[in-house]
N, CA, C and O atoms as CSV, one atom per row, in Angstrom:
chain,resi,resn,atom,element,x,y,z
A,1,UNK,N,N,0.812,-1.209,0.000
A,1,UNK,CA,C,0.000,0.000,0.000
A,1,UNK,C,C,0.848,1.262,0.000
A,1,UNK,O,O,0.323,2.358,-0.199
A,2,UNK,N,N,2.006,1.141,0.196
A,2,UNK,CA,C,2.850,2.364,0.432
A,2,UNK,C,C,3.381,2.509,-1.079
A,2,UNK,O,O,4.380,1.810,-1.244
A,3,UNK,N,N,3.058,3.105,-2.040
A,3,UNK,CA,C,3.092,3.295,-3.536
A,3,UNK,C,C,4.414,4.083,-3.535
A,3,UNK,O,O,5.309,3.789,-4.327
A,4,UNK,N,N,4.530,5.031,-2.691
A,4,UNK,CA,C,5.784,5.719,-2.602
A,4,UNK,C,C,7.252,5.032,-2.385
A,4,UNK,O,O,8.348,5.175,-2.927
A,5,UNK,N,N,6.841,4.376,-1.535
A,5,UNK,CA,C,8.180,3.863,-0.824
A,5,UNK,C,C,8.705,4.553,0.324
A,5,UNK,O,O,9.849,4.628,0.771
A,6,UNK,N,N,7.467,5.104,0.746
A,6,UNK,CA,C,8.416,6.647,1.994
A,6,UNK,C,C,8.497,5.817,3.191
A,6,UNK,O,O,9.187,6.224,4.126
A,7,UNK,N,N,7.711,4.403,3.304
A,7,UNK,CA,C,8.167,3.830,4.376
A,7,UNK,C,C,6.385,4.529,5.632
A,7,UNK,O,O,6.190,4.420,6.843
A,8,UNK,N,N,5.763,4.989,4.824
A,8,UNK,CA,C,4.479,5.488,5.801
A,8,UNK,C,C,3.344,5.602,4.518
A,8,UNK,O,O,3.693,5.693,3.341
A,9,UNK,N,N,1.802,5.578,5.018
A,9,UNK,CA,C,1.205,5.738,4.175
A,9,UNK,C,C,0.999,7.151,4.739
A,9,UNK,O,O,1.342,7.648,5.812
A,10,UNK,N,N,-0.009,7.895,3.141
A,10,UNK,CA,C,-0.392,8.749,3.593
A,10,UNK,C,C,-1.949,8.454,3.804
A,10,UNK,O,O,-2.350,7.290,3.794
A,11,UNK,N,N,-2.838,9.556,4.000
A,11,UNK,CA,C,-4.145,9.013,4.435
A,11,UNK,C,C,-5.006,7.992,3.125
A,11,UNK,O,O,-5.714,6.987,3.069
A,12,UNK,N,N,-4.627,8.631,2.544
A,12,UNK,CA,C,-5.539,7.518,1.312
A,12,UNK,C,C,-4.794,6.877,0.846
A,12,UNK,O,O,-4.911,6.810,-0.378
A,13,UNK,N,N,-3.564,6.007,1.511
A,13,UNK,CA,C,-2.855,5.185,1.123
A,13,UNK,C,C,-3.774,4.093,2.636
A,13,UNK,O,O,-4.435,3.054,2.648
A,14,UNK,N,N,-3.455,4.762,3.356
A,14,UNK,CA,C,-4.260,4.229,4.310
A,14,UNK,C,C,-5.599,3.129,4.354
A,14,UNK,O,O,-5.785,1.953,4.667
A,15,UNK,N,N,-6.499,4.434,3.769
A,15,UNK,CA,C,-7.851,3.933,3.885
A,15,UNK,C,C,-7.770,3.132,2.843
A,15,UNK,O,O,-8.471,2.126,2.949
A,16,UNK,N,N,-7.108,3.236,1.795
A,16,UNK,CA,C,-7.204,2.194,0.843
A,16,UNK,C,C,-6.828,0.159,1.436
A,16,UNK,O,O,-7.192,-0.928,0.985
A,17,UNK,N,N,-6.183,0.478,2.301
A,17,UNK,CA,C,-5.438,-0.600,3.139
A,17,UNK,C,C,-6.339,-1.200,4.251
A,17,UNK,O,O,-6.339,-2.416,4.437
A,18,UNK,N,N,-7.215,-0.244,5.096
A,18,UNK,CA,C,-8.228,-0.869,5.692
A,18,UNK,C,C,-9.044,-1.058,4.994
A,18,UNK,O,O,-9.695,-1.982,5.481
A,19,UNK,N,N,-9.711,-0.580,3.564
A,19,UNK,CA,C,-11.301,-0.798,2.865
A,19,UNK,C,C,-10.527,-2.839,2.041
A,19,UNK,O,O,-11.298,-3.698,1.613
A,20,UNK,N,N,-9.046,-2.997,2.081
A,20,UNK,CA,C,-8.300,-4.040,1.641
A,20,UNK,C,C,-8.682,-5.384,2.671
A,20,UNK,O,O,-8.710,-6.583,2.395
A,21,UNK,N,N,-8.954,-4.690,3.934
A,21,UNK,CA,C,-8.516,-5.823,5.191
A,21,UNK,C,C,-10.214,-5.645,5.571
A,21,UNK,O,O,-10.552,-5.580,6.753
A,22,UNK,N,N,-10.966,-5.593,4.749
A,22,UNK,CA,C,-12.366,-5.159,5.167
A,22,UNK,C,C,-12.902,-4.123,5.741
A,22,UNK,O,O,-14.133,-4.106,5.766
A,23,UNK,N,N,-12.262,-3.135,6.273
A,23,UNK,CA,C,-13.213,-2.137,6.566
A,23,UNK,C,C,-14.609,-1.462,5.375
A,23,UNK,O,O,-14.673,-1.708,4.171
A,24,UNK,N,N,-15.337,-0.817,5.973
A,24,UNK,CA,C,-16.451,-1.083,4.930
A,24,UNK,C,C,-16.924,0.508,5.233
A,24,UNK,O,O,-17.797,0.968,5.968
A,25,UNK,N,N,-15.815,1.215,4.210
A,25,UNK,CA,C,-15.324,2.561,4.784
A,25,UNK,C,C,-16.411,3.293,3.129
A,25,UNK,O,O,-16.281,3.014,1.937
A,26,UNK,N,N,-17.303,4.169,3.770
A,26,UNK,CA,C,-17.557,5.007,2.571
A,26,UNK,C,C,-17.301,5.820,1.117
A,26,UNK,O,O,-16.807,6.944,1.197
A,27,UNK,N,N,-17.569,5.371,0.031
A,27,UNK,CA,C,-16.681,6.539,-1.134
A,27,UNK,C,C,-17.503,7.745,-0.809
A,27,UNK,O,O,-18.731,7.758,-0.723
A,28,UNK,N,N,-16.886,8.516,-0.678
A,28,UNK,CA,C,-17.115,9.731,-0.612
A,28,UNK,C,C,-16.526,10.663,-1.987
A,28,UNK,O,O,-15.691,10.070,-2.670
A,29,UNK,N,N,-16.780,11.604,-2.282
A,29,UNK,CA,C,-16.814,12.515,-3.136
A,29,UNK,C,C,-15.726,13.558,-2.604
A,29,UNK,O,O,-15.988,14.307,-1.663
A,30,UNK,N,N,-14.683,13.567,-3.156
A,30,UNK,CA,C,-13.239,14.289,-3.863
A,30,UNK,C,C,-13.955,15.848,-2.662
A,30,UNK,O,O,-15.049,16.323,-2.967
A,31,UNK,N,N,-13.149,16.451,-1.371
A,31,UNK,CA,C,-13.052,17.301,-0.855
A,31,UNK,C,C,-14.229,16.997,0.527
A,31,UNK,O,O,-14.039,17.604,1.581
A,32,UNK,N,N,-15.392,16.043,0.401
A,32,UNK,CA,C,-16.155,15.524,1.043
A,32,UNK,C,C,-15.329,14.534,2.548
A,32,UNK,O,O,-14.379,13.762,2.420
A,33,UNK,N,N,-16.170,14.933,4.102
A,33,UNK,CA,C,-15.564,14.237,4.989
A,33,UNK,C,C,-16.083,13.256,4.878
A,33,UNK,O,O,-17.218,13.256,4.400
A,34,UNK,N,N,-15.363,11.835,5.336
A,34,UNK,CA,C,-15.849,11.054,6.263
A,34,UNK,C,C,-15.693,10.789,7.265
A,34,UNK,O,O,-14.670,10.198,7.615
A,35,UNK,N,N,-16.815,11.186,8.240
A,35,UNK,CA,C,-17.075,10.630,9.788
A,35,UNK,C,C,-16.017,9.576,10.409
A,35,UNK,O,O,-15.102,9.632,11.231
A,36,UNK,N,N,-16.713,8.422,9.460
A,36,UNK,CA,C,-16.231,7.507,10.199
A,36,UNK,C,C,-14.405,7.511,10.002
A,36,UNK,O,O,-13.680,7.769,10.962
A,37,UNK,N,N,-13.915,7.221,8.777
A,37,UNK,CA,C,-12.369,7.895,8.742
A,37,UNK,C,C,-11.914,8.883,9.757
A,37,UNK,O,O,-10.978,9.113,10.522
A,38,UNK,N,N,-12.952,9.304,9.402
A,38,UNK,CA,C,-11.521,10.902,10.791
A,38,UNK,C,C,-11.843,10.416,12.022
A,38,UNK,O,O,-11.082,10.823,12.899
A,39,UNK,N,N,-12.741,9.658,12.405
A,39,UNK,CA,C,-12.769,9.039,13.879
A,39,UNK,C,C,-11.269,7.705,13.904
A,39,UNK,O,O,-10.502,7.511,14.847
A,40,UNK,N,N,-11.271,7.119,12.780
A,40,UNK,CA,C,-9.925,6.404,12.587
A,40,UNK,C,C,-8.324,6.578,12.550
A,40,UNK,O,O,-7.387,5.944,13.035
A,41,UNK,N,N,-8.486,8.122,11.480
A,41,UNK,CA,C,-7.562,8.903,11.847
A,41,UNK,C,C,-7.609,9.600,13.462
A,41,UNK,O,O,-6.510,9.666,14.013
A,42,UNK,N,N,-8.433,9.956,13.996
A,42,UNK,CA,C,-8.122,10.199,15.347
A,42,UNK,C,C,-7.351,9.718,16.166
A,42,UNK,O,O,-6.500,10.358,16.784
A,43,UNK,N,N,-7.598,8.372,16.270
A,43,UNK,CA,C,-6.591,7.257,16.930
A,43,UNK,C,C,-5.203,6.975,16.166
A,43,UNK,O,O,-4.351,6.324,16.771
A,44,UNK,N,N,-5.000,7.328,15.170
A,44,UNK,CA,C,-3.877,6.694,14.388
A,44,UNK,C,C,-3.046,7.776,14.145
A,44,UNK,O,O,-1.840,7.570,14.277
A,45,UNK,N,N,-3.418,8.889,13.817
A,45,UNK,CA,C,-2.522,10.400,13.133
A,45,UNK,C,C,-3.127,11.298,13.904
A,45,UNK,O,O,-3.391,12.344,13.311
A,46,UNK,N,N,-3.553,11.231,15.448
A,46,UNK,CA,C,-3.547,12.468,16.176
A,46,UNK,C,C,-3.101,13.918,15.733
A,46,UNK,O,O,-3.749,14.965,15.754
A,47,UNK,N,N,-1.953,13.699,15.373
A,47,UNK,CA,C,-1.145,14.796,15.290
A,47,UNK,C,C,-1.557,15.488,13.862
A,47,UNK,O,O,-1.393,16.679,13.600
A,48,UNK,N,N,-2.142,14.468,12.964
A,48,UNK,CA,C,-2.819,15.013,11.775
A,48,UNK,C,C,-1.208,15.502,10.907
A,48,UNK,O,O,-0.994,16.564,10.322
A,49,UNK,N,N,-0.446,14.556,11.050
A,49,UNK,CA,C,0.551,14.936,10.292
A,49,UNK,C,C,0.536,14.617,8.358
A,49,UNK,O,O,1.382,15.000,7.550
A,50,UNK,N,N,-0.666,13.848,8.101
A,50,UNK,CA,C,-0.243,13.618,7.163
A,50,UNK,C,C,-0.373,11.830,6.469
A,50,UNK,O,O,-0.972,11.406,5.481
A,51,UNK,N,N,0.270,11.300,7.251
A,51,UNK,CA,C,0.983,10.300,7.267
A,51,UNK,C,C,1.001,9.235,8.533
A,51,UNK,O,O,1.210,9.649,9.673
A,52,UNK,N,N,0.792,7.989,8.285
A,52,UNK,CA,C,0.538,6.746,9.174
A,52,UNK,C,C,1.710,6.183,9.176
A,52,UNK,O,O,1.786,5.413,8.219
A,53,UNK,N,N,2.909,6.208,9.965
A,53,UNK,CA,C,4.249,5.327,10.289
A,53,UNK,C,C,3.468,3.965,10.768
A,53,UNK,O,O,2.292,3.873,11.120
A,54,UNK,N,N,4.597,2.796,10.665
A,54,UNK,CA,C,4.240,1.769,10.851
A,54,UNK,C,C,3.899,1.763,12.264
A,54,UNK,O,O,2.842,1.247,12.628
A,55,UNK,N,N,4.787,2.346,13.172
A,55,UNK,CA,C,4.338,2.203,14.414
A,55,UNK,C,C,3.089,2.502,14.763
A,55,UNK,O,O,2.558,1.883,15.685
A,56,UNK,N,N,2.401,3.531,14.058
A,56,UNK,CA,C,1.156,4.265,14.588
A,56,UNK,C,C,0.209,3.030,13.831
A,56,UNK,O,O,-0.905,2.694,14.234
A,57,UNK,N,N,0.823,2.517,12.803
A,57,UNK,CA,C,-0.411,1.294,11.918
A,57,UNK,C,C,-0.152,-0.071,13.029
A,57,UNK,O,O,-1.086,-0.733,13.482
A,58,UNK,N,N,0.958,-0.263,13.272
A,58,UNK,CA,C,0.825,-1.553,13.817
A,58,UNK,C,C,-0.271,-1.046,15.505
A,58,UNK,O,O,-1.415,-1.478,15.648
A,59,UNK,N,N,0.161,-0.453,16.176
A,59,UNK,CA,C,-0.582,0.059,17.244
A,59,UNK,C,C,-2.151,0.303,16.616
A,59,UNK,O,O,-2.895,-0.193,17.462
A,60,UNK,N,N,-2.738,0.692,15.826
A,60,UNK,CA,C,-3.941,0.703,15.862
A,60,UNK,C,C,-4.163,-0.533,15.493
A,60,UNK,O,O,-4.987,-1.105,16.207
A,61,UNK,N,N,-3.538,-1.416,14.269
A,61,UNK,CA,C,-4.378,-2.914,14.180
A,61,UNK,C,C,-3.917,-3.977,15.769
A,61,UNK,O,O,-4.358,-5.113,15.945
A,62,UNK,N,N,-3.164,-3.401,16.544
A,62,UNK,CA,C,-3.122,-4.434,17.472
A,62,UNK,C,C,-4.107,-3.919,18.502
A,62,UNK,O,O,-3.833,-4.441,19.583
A,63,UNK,N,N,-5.097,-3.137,18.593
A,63,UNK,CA,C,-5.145,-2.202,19.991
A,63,UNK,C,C,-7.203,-2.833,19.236
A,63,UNK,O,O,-8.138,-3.334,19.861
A,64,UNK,N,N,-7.065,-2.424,17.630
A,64,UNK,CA,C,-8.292,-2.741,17.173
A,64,UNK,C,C,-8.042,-5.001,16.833
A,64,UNK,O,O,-9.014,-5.594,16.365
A,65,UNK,N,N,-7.214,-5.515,17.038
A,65,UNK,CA,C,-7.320,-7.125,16.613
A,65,UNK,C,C,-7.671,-7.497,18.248
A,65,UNK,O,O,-8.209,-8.542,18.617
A,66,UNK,N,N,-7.273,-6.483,19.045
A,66,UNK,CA,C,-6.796,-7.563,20.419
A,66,UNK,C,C,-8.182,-7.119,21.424
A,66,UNK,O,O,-8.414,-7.614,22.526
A,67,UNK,N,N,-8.881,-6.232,20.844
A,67,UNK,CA,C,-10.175,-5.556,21.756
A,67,UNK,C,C,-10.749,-6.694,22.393
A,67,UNK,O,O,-10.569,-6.744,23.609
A,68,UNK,N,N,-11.330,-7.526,21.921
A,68,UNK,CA,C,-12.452,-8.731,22.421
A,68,UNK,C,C,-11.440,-9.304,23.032
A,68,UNK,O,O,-12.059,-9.889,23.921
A,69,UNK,N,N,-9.942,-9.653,23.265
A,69,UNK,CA,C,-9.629,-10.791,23.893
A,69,UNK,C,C,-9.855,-10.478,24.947
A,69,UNK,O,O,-9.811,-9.262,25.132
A,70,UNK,N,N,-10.213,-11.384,26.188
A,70,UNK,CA,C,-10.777,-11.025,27.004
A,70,UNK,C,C,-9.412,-12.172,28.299
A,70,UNK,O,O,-9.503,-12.063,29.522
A,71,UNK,N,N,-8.562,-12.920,27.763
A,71,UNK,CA,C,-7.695,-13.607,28.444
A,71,UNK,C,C,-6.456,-14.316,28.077
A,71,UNK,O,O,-6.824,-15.019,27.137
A,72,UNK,N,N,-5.016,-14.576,28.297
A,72,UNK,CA,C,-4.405,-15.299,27.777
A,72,UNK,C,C,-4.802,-16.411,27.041
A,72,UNK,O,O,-4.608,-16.507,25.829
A,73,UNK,N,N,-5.433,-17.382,27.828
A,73,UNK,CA,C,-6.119,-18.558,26.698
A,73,UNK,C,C,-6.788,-17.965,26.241
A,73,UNK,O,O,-7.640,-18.336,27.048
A,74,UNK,N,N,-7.507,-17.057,25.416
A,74,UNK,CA,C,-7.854,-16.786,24.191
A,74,UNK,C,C,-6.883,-16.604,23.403
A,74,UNK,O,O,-6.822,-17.388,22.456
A,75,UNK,N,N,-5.777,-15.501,23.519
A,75,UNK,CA,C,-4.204,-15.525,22.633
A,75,UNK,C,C,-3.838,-16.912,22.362
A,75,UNK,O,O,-3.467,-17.325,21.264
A,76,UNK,N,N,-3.959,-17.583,23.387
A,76,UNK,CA,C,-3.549,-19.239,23.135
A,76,UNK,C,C,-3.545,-20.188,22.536
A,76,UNK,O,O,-2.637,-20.926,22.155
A,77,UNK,N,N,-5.234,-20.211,22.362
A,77,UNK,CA,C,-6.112,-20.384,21.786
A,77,UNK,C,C,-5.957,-20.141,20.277
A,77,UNK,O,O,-6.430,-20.979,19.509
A,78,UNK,N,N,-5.354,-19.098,19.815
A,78,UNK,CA,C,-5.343,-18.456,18.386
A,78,UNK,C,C,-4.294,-19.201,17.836
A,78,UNK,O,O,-4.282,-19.967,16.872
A,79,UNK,N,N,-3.072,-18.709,18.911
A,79,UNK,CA,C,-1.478,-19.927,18.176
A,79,UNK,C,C,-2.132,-21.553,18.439
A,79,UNK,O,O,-1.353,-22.186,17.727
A,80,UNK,N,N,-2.747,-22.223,18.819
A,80,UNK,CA,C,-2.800,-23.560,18.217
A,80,UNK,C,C,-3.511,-23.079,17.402
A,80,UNK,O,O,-2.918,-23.234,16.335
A,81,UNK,N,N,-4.737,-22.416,17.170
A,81,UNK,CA,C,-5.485,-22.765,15.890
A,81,UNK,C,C,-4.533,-22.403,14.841
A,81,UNK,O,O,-4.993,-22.310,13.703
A,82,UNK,N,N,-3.130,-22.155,15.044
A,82,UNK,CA,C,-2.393,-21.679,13.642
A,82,UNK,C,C,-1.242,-22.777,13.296
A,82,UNK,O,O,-0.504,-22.659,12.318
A,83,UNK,N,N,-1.152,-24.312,14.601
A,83,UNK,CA,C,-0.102,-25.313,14.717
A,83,UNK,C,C,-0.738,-26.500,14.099
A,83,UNK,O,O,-1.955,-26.639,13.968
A,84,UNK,N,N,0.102,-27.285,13.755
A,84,UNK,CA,C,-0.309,-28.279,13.367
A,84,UNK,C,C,-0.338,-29.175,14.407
A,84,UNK,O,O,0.759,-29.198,14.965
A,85,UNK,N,N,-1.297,-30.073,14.999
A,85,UNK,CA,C,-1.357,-30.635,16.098
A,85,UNK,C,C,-1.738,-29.834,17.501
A,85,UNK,O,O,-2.188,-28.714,17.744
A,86,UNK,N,N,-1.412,-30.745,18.141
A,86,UNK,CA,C,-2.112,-30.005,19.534
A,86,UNK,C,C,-0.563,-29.921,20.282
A,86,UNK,O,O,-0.167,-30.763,21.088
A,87,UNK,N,N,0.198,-28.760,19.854
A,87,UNK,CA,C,1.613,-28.885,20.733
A,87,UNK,C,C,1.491,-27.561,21.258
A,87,UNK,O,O,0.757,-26.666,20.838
A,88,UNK,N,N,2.585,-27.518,22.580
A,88,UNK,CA,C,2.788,-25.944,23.209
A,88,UNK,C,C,3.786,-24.943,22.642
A,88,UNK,O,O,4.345,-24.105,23.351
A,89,UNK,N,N,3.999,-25.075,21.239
A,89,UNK,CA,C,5.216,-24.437,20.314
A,89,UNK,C,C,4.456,-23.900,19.040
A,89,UNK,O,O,3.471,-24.482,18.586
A,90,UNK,N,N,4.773,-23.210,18.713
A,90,UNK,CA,C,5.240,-22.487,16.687
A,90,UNK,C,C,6.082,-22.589,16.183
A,90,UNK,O,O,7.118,-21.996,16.486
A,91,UNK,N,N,5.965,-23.358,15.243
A,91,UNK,CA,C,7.209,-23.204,13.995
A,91,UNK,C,C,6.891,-21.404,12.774
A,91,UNK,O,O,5.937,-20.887,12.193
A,92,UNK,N,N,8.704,-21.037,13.024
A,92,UNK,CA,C,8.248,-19.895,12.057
A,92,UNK,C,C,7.699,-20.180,11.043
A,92,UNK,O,O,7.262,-19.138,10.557
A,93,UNK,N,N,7.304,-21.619,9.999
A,93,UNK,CA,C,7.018,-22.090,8.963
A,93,UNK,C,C,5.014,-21.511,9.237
A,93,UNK,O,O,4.305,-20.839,8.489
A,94,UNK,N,N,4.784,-21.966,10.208
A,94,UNK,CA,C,3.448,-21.684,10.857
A,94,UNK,C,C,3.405,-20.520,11.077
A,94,UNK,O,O,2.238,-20.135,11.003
A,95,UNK,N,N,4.343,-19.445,11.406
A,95,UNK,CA,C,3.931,-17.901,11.646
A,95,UNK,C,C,3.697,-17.062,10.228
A,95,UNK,O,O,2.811,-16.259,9.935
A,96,UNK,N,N,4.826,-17.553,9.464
A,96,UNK,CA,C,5.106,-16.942,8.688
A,96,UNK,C,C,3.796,-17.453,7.367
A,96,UNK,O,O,3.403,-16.544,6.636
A,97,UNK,N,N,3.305,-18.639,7.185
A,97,UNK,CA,C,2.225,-19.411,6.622
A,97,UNK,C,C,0.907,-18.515,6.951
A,97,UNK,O,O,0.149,-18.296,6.007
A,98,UNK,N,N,0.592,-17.994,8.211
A,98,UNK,CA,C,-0.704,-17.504,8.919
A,98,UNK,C,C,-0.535,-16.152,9.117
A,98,UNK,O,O,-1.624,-15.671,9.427
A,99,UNK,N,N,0.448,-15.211,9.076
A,99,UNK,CA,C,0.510,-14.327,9.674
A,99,UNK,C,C,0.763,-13.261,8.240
A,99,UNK,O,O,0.601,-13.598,7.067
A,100,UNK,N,N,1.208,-11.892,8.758
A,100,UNK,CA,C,1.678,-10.997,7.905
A,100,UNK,C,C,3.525,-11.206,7.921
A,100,UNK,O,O,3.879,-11.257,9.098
A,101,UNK,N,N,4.625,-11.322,7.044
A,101,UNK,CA,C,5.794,-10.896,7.479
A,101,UNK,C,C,5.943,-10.408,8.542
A,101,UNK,O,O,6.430,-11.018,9.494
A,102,UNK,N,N,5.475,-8.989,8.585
A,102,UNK,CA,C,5.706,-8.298,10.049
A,102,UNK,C,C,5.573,-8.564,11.237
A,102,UNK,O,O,6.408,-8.279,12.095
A,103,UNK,N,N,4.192,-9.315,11.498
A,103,UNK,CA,C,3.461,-10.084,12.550
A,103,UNK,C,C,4.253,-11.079,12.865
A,103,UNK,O,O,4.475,-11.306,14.054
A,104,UNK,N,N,4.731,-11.729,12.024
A,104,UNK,CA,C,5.677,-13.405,11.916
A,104,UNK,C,C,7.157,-12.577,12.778
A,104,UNK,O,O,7.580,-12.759,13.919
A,105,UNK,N,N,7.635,-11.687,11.726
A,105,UNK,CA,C,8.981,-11.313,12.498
A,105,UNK,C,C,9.007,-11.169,14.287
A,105,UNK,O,O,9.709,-11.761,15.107
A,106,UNK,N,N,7.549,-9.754,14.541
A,106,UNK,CA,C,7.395,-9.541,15.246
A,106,UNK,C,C,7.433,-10.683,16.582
A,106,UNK,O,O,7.783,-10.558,17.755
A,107,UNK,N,N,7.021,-11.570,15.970
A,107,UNK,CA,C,6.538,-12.986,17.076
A,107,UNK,C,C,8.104,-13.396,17.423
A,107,UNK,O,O,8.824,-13.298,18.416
A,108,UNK,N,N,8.196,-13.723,16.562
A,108,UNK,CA,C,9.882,-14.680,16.195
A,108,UNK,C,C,10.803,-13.893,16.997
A,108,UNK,O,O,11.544,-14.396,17.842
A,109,UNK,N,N,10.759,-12.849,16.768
A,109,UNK,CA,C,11.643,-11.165,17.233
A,109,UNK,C,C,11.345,-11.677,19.401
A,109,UNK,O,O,12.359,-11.700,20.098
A,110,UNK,N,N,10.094,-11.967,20.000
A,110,UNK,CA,C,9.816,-11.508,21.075
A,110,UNK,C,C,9.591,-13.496,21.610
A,110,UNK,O,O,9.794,-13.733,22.800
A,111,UNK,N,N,9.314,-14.350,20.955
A,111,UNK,CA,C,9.290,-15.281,21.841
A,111,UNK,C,C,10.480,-16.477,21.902
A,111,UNK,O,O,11.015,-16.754,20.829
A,112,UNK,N,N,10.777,-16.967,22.728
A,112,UNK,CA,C,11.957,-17.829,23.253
A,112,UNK,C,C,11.952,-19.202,22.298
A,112,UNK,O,O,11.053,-19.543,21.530
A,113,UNK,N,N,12.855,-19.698,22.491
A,113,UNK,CA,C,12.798,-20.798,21.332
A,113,UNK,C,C,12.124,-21.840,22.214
A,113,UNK,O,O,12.201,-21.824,23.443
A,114,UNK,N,N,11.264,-23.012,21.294
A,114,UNK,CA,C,11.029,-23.557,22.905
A,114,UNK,C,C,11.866,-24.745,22.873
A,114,UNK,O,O,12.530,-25.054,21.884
A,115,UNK,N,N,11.826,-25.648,24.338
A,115,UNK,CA,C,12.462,-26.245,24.811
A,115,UNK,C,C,11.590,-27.316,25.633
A,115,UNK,O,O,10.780,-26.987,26.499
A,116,UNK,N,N,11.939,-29.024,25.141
A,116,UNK,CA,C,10.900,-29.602,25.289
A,116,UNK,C,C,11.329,-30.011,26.579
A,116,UNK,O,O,12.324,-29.524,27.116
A,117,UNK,N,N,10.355,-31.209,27.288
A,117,UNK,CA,C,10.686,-31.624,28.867
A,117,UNK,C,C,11.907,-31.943,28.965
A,117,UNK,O,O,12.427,-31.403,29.942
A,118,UNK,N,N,12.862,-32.839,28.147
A,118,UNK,CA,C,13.763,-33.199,28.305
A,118,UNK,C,C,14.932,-32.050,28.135
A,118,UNK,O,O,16.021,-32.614,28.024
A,119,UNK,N,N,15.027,-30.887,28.091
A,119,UNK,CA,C,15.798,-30.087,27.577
A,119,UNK,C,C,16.071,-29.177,26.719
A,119,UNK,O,O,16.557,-28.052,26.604
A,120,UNK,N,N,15.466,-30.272,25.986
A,120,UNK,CA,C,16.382,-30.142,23.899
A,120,UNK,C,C,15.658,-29.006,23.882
A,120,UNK,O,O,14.768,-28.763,24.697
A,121,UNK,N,N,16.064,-28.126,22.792
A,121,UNK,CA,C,15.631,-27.309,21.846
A,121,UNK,C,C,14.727,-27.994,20.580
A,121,UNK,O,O,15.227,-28.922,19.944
A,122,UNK,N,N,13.721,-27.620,20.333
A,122,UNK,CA,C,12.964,-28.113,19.288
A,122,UNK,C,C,13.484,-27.013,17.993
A,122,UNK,O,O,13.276,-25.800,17.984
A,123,UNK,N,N,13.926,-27.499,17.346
A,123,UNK,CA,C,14.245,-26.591,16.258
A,123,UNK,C,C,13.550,-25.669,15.430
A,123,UNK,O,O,12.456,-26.056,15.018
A,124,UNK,N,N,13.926,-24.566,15.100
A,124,UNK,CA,C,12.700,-23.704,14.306
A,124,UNK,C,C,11.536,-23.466,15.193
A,124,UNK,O,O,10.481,-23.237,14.600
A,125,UNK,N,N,11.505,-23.472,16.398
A,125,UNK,CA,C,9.799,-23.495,17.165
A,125,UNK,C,C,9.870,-22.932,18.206
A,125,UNK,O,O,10.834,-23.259,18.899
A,126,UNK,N,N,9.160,-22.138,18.628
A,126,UNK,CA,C,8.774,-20.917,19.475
A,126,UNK,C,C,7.329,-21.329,20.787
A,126,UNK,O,O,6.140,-21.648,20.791
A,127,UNK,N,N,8.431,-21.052,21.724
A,127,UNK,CA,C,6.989,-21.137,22.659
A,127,UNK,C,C,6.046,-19.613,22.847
A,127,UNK,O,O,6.182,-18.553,23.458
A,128,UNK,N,N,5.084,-20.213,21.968
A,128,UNK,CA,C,4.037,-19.050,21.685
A,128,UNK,C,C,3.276,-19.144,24.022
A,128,UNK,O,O,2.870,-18.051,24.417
A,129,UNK,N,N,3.233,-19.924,24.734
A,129,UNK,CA,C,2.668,-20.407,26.074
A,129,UNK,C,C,3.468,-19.126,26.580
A,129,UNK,O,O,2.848,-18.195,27.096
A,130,UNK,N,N,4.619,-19.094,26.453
A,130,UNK,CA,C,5.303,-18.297,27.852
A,130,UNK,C,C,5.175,-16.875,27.037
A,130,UNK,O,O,5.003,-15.861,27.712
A,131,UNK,N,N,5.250,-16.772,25.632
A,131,UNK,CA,C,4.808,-15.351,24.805
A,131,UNK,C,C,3.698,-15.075,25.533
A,131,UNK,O,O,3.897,-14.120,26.284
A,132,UNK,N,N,2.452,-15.597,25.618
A,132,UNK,CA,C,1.261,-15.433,25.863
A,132,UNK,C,C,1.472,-14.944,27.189
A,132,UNK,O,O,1.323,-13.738,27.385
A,133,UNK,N,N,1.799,-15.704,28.131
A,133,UNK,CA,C,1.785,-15.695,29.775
A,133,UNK,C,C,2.120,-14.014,29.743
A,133,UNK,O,O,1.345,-13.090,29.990
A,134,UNK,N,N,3.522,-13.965,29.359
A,134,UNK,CA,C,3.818,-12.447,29.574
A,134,UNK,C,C,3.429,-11.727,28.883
A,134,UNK,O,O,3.779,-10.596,29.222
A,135,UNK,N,N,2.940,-11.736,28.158
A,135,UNK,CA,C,1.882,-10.289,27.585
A,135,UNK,C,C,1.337,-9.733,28.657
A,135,UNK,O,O,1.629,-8.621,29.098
A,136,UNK,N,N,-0.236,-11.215,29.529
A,136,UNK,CA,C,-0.119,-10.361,30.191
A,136,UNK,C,C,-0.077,-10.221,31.908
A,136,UNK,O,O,-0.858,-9.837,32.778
A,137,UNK,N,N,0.900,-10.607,31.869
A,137,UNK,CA,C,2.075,-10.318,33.178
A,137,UNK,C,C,2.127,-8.647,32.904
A,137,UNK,O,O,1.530,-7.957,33.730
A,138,UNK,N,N,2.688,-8.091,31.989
A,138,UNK,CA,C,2.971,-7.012,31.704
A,138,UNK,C,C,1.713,-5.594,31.354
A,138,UNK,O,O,2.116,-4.470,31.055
């Protein structure tokens, strides 16, 4: 969605990106508001600069994906529905398969490799359990 390459959208690089991921955002007519947009931009470009950095995009889709969870096992809950089998790990093959790049890095970037009863390292696989736990610990 970033046509430029500036590394940020601007606003109708934007909305073009949520009406992409389903939002079910109004055409409006060339100089015409929309309501519901500038209530979106509110949360996202406060500052009305212009422009949506990733940080300000990833913070609104995590703040708008994570609303209903209501508990760790629900987060939990989500990484098996994304494993094959019923195990307490992710393979990046599985993050990166289900997720966005970013989301996948992001995961990979923040959870521990896991490590089965006996010790070992399971290769390539992430304990999404103790990711979860500390979210929210924190």
């Amino acid at each position: 969605f970033d046509k430029d390459k500036s590394g940020k959208l601007d606003h109708q690089e934007f909305k073009s990106c949520l009406r992409a991921l389903g939002y079910d955002l109004p055409v409006v007519e060339e100089g015409q508001v929309d309501p519901e947009f500038q209530a979106i931009l509110d949360m996202v470009d406060p500052n009305r600069d212009g422009h949506v950095s990733l940080q300000e995009y990833m913070a609104f889709m995590i703040s708008r994906e994570t609303e209903n969870v209501q508990s760790s096992s629900d987060v939990e809950q989500a990484f098996r529905a994304l494993t094959s089998g019923d195990k307490p790990y992710i393979t990046a093959q599985e993050l990166y398969a289900n997720l966005t790049k970013e989301q996948a890095d992001y995961c990979i970037a923040r959870m521990r490799p896991y490590i089965d009863k006996s010790g070992r390292p399971v290769p390539d696989s992430y304990d999404f359990v103790d990711f979860t736990q500390s979210m929210f610990i924190n």
